[in-house]
N, C-alpha and C positions, 0 to 999 in steps of 0.2 A: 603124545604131541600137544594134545591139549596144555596139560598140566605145564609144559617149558613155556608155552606161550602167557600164558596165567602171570607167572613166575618172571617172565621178563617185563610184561605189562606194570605188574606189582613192581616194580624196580625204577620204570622211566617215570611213572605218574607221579611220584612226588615231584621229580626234578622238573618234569613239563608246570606241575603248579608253579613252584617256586620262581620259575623263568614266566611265567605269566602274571603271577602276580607284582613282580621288579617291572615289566611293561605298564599294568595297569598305574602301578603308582609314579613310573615317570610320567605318563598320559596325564593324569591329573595333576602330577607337579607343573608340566609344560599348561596343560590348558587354565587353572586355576579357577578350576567354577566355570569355566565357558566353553560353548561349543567348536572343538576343533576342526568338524566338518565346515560348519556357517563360516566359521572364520577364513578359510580357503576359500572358499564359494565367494566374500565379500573380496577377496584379495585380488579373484582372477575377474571378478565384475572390472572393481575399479581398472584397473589392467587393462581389459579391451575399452573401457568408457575412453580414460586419457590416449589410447592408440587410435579409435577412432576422431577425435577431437584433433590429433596431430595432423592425421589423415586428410582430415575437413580445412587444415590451417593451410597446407605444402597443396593441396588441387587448387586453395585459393589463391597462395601465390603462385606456383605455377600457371596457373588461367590468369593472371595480371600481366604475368612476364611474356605469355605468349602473345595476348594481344599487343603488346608495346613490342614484336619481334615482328608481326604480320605487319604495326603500320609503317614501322620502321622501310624495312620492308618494298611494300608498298609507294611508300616516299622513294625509297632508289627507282625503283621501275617505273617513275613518272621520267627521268633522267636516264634511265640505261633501258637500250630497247631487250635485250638479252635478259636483262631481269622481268621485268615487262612477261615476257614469252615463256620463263618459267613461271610465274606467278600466273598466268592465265593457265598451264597446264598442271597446275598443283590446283589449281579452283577447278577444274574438271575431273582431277581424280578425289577430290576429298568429300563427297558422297560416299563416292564407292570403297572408299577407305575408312569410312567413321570419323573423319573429323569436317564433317560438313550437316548439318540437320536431313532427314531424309524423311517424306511423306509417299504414300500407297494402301494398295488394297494389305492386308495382312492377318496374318494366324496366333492367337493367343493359345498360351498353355499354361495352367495353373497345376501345380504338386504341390501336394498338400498332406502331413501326416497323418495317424488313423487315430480317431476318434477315442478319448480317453474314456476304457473301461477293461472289464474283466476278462481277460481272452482265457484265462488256464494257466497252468504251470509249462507245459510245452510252448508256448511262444514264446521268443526271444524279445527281448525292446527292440534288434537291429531292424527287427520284421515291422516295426510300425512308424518306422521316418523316412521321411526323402531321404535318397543317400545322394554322396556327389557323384558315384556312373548313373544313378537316374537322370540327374538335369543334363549329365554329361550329353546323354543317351537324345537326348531329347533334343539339344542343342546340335549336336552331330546328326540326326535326320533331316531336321529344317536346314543346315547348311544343304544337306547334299541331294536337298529337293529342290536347288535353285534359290532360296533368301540372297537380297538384294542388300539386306539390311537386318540388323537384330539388337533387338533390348532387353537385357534381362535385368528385372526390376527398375530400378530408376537409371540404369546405367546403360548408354551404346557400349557394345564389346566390339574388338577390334580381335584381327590377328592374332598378335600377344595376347590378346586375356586368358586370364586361367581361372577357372571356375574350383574352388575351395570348399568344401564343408565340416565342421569340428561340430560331431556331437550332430544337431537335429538346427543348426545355425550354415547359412552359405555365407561365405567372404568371398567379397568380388573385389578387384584394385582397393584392398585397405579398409572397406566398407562390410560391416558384420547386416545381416539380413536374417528374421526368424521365415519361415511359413506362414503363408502357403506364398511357393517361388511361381513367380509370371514371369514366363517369356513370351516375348513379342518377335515375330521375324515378317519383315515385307516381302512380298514376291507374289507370286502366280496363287490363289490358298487351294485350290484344287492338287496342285502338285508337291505343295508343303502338306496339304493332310493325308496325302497319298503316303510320301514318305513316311511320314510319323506310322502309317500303315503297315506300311512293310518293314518296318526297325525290328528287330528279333528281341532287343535290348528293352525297347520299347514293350513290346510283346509280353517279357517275365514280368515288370514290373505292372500291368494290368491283370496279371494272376494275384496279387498281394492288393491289388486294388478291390479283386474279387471275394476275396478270402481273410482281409481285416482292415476293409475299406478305407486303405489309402485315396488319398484326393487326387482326380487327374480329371480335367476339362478341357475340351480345346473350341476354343470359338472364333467364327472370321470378324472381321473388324474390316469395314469399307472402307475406311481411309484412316490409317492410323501414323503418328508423329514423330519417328526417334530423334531421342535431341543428340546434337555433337559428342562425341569423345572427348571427356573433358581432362584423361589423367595424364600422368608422364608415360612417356615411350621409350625403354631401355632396348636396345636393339644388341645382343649379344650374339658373335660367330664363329668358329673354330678356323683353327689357321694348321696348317700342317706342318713341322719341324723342320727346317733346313735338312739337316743329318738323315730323316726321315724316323727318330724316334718317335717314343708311346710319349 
């Protein structure tokens, strides 16, 4: 059995050369002397640089156009008392909806990846970054310990927000963020750090904290500031079929 095995090795290796060396020399015809890694790496930089800069252009105008809708706005409901009475019950929920500034007592939490050094051949890279079910994790306790209010990084998250991560980077509404992630949540902090407590989610990732010293802090903060929700709001619904089809 040996010897057939030998004998068919003997047979495919020239041809696995010949087919690797036809790659190495298109490699080199495509790169020309230069790095084809760097060159991808310089392509996807630029790429999120000009996406975040568009990002930064459309919340600017978008935040122009909303203030010229509120004073608009405003302006009717000096004239219609009906507007008037929605415009005072939209000022009362937009606290509690993230498009109003919100101050209180509140709980920081920093995640943070592990510490650049030699773990061994058994650990994985996955094992030493924030992932996105960690902040996910962490976000979903402080809601469901009663947060009044939440900010993660420079940003009020709303309803809609979706929390993103590529790689060892969070993207939040369009906005790329390295480590270490803060989040900020106001409320009661006895019953937000309770929760964070009792998170199971929470729970595994303070094993990987233990075991190749991921970053995780949480500290109260006596009165802390989140600013407005300042992105667009797509509000997207399912509708059922006349017919009652899929």
């Amino acid at each position: 059995m040996s010897s057939v095995r030998r004998r068919t090795w003997g047979s495919i290796i020239p041809a696995l050369t010949l087919v690797a060396g036809t790659l190495f020399a298109a490699s080199a015809s495509t790169a020309r002397g230069t790095d084809l890694r760097e060159d991808g790496r310089t392509r996807i930089t630029e790429l999120i640089t000009a996406e975040q800069r568009r990002t930064h252009r459309e919340r600017t105008d978008y935040q122009r156009l909303r203030e010229q809708v509120d004073a608009i706005s405003r302006r009717a409901g000096q004239r219609d008392d009906r507007v008037r009475q929605a415009q005072t019950a939209a000022d009362g929920l937009a606290a509690r909806t993230g498009f109003a500034p919100m101050q209180g007592a509140a709980v920081r939490v920093a995640l943070n990846d592990a510490p650049q050094r030699d773990y061994g051949r058994t650990v994985s890279p996955d094992d030493l970054v924030v992932h996105q079910a960690d902040v996910q994790a962490v976000v979903n306790a402080l809601w469901a310990g009663g947060a009044t209010g939440m900010q993660i990084m420079d940003q009020r998250v709303i309803s809609t927000s979706a929390v993103r991560c590529v790689g060892n980077t969070l993207i939040l509404q369009g906005v790329v963020y390295s480590p270490p992630f803060k989040i900020t949540a106001v409320g009661d902090p006895g019953r937000l750090r309770a929760a964070l407590g009792a998170s199971p989610e929470i729970a595994i990732y303070k094993r990987y904290v233990q075991e190749y010293g991921l970053g995780y802090s949480v500290g109260t903060v006596d009165r802390a500031t989140l600013p407005a929700f300042t992105g667009n709001v797509t509000i997207n619904h399912a509708r059922v079929p006349r017919d009652g089809g899929a």
